[in-house]
ZALUMGU-602856 format. One record per residue: residue in one letter; x, y, z of N, C-alpha, C in turn. Coordinates in steps of 0.02 Angstrom, whole numbers, padded with zeros to 5 digits, always signed. Layout:
N
aXYZXYZXYZ ...
end
This chain:
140
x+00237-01213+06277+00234-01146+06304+00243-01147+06380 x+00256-01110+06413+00283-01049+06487+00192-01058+06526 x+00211-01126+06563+00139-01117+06602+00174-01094+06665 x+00131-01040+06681+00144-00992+06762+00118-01031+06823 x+00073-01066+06813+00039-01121+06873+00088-01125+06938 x+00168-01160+06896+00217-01176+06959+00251-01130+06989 x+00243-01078+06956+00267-01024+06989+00235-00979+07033 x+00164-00983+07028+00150-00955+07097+00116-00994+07125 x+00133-01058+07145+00140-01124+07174+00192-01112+07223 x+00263-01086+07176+00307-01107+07221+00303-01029+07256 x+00291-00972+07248+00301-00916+07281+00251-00888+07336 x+00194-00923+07317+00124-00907+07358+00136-00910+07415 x+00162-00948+07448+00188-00962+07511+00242-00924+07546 x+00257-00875+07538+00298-00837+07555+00258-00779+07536 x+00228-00772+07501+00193-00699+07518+00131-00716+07549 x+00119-00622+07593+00065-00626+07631+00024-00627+07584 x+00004-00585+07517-00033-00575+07498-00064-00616+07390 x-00100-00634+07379-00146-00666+07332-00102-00651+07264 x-00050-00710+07240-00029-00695+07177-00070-00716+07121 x-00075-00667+07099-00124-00685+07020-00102-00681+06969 x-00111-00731+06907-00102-00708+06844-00134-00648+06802 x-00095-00620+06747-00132-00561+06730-00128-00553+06632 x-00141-00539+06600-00134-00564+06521-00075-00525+06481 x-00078-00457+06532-00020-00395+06491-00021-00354+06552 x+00027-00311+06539+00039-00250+06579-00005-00212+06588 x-00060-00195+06536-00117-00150+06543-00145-00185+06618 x-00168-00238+06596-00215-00285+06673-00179-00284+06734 x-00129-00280+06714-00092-00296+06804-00107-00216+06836 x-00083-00173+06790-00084-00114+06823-00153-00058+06833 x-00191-00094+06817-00282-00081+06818-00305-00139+06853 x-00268-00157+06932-00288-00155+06984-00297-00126+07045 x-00364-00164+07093-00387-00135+07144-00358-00133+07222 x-00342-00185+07189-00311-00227+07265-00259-00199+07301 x-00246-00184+07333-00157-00165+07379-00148-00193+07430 x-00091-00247+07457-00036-00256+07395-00066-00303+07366 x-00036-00304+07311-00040-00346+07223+00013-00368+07212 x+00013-00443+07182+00077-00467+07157+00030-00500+07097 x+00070-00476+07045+00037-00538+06966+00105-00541+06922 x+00073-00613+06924+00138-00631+06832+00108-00613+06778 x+00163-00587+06739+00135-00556+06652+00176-00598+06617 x+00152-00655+06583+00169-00679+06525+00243-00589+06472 x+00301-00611+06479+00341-00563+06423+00357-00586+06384 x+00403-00566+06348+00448-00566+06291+00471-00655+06266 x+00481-00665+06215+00505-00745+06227+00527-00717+06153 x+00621-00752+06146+00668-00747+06129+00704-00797+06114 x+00682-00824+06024+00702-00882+06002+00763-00897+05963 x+00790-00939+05977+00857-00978+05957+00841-01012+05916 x+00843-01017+05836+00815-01055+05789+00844-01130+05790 x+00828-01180+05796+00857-01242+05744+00846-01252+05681 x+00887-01286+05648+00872-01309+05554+00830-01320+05558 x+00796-01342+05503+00736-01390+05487+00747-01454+05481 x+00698-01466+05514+00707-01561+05521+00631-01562+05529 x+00626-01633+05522+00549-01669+05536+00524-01629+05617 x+00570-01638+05647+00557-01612+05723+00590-01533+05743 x+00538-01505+05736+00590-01454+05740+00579-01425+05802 x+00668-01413+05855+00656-01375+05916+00700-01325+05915 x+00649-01266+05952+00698-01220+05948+00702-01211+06023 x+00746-01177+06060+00771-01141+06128+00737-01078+06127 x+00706-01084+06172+00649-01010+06167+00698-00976+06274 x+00709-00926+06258+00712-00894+06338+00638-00829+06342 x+00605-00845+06395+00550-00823+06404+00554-00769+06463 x+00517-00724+06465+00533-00670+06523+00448-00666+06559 x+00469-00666+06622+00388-00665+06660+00390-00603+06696 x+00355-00561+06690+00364-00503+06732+00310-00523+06807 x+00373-00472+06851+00325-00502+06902+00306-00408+06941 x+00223-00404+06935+00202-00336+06941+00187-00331+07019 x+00224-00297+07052+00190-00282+07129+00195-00203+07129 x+00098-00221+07152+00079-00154+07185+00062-00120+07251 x+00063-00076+07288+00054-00071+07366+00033+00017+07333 x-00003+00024+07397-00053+00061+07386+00007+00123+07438 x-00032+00203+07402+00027+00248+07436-00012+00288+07497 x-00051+00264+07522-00083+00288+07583-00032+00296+07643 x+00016+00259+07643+00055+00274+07710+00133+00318+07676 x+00172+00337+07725+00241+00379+07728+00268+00356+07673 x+00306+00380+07645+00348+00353+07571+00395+00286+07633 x+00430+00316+07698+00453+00264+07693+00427+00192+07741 x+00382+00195+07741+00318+00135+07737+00314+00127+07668 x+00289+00136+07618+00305+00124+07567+00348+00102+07530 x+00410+00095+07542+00480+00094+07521+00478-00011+07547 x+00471+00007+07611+00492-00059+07660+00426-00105+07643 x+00371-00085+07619+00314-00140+07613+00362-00173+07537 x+00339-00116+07490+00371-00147+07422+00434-00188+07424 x+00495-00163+07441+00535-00209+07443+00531-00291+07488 x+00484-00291+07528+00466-00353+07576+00438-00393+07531 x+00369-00370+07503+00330-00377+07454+00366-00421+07396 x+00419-00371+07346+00450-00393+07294+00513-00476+07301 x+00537-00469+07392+00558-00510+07404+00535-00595+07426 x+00471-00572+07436+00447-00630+07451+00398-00681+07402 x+00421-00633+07339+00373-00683+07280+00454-00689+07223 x+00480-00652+07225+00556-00650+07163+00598-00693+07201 x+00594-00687+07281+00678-00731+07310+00660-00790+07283 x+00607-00832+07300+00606-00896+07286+00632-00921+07206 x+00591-00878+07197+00597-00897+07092+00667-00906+07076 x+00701-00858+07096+00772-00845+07094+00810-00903+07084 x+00853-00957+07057+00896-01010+07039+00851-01074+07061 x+00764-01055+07045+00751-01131+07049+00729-01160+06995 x+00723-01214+06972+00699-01220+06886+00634-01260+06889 x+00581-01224+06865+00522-01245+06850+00526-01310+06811 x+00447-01322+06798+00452-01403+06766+00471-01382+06688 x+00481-01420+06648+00499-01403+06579+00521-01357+06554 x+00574-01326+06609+00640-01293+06604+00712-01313+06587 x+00743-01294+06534+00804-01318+06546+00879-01264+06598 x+00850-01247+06629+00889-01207+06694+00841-01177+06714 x+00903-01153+06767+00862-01098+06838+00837-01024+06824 x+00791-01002+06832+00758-00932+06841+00810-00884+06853 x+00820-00842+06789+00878-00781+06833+00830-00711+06834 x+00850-00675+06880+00803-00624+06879+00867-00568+06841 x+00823-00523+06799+00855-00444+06763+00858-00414+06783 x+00824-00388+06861+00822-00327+06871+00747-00305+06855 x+00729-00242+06899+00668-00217+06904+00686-00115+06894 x+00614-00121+06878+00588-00027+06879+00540-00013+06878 x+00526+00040+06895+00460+00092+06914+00415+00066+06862 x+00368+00043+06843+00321+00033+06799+00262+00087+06816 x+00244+00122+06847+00171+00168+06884+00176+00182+06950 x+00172+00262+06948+00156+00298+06991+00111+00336+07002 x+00075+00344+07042-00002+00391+07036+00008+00402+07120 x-00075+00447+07131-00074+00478+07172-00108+00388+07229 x-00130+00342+07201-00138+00290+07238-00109+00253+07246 x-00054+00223+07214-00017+00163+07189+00052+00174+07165 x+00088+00129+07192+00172+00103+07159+00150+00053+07121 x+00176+00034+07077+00175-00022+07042+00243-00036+07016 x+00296-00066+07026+00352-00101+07001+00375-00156+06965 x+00404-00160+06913+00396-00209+06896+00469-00252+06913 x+00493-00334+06890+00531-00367+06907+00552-00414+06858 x+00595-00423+06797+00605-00476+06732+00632-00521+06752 x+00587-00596+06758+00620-00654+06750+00634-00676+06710 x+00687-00714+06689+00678-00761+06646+00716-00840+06639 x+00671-00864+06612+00708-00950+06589+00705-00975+06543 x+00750-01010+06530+00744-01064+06460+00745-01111+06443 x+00685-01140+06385+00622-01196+06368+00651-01198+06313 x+00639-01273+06300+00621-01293+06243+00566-01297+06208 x+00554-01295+06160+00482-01297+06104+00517-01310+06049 x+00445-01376+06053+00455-01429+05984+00396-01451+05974 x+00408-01448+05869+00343-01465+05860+00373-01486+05805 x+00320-01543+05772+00329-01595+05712+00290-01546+05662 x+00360-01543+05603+00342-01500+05540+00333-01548+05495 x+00284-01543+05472+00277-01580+05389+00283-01559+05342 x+00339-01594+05304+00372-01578+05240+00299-01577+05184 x+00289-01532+05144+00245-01551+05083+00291-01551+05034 x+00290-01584+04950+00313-01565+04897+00292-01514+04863 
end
């Protein structure tokens, strides 16, 4: 499985602010904090192999990456935090390949995930693709 550890390893450092993991979309966006950056475990999208004793399949996995900034200042203060924000945790990720990756991070594209009278929240789809393998045992 898609451990997030190296990924905000490698992005932490470029943002000003505390990347956290988060379990789903509900959690990321039932935060307090502003600004907020969290990874959401997404979608994972498997490529079957036959059956064999070993069986691997090609899984491509999607990490959403949720940043929030709080709407207390001008929309366009708002505009220029988020996009700074979104750039300084997605540029990195962008064509580098985590450990037990077989390629580089491409990003999908992002959208509005939440708007309220406190908060932007946007979201951002990464994704890469892993292998997963596991030893099947034949019964008669």
């Amino acid at each position: 499985m898609l451990d997030l550890t190296a990924w905000v390893d490698k992005s932490q450092p470029h943002c000003t602010c505390q990347i956290d993991l988060a379990t789903d979309l509900d959690d990321a966006k039932n935060t307090r904090r502003f600004p907020s950056v969290q990874l959401v475990p997404g979608r994972d999208q498997v490529e079957h192999a036959g059956m064999h004793p070993t069986v691997k399949h090609t899984v491509t996995s999607e990490v959403l990456v949720v940043t929030a900034i709080s709407r207390s200042r001008r929309d366009q203060e708002n505009s220029n935090e988020l996009v700074s924000t979104r750039k300084s945790v997605v540029g990195p990720l962008i064509n580098w390949q985590p450990p037990g990756a077989n390629d580089v991070i491409l990003w999908g594209g992002g959208q509005l995930l939440k708007l309220n009278n406190q908060a932007i929240f946007w979201v951002d789809v990464l994704s890469v693709e892993h292998d997963f393998t596991f030893n099947a045992e034949v019964t008669p």
